[in-house]
N, C-alpha and C positions, 0 to 999 in steps of 0.2 A: 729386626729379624730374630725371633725364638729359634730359630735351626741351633743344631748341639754341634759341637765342634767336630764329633765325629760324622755326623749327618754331612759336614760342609765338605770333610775332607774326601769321603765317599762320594759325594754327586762330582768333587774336581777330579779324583779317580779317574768315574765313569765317563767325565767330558772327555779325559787326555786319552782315556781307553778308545773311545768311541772315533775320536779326530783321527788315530792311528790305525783305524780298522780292524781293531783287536776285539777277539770273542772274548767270552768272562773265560773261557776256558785257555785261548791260546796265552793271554795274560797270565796266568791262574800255573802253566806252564811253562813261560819266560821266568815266572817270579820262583818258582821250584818250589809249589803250595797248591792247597786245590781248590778249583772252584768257585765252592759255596763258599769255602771263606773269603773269595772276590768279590762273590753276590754278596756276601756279612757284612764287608767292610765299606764296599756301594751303597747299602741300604745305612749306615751308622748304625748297626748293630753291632759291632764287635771293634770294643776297645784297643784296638792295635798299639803295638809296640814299636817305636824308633827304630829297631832295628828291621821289621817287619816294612815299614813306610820306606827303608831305606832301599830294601830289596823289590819293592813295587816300583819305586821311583826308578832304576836301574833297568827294571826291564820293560818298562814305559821307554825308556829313554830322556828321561829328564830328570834338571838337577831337583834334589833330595825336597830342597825349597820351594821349589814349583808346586805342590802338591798343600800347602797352607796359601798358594794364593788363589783364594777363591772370591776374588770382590768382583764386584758386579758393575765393573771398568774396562768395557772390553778393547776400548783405543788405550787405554794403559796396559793390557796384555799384550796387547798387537806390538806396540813400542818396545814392552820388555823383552818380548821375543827378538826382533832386530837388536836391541842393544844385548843380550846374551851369544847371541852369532857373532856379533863384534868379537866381544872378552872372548870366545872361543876361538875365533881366527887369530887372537892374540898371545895365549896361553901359552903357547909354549915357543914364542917368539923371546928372543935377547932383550936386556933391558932399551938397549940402545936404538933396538927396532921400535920398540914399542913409545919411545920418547918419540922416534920420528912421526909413528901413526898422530901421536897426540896433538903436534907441533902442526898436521897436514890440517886436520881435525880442527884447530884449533883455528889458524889461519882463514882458512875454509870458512868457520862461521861468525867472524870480526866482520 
């Protein structure tokens, strides 16, 4: 695949935009930015900055990372998503809960 790494990041954008039923515009507005610099960043024209990606991914609603996974493994998306629901039902659980999830988890698939 010759796609540029902005061209990749921009089409996963556009995918997480679009699954969400987000305009470029209302996007564009969650992110506190305009637009055509959503359309820019969709098409891989415009070389964005970390902290730029960080504030897209935030008003997407997903993590920072989500947004460089653009392989073309869609039962490996479908997976990472249920395993990220996990870590999030878990996150701000005690250590000791989260041993116990592990230990259930665990037994479960021996």
């Amino acid at each position: 695949m010759n796609d540029s790494v902005s061209q990749l990041i921009g089409a996963r954008v556009r995918s997480i935009r679009k699954s969400k039923g987000l305009t470029q515009e209302q996007l564009a507005e969650l992110a506190s930015t305009s637009h055509s610099y959503i359309g820019d960043l969709e098409r891989g024209e415009r070389n964005v900055t970390l902290q730029s990606l960080e504030k897209v991914s935030e008003a997407l609603g997903v993590n920072f990372f989500e947004l460089f996974n653009y392989g073309e493994f869609p039962e490996v998306e479908k997976k990472n998503s249920t395993i990220r629901k996990i870590i999030e039902l878990l996150m701000d659980k005690e250590d000791a809960d989260i041993e116990k999830a592990f230990n259930v988890l665990n037994a479960l698939f021996k």
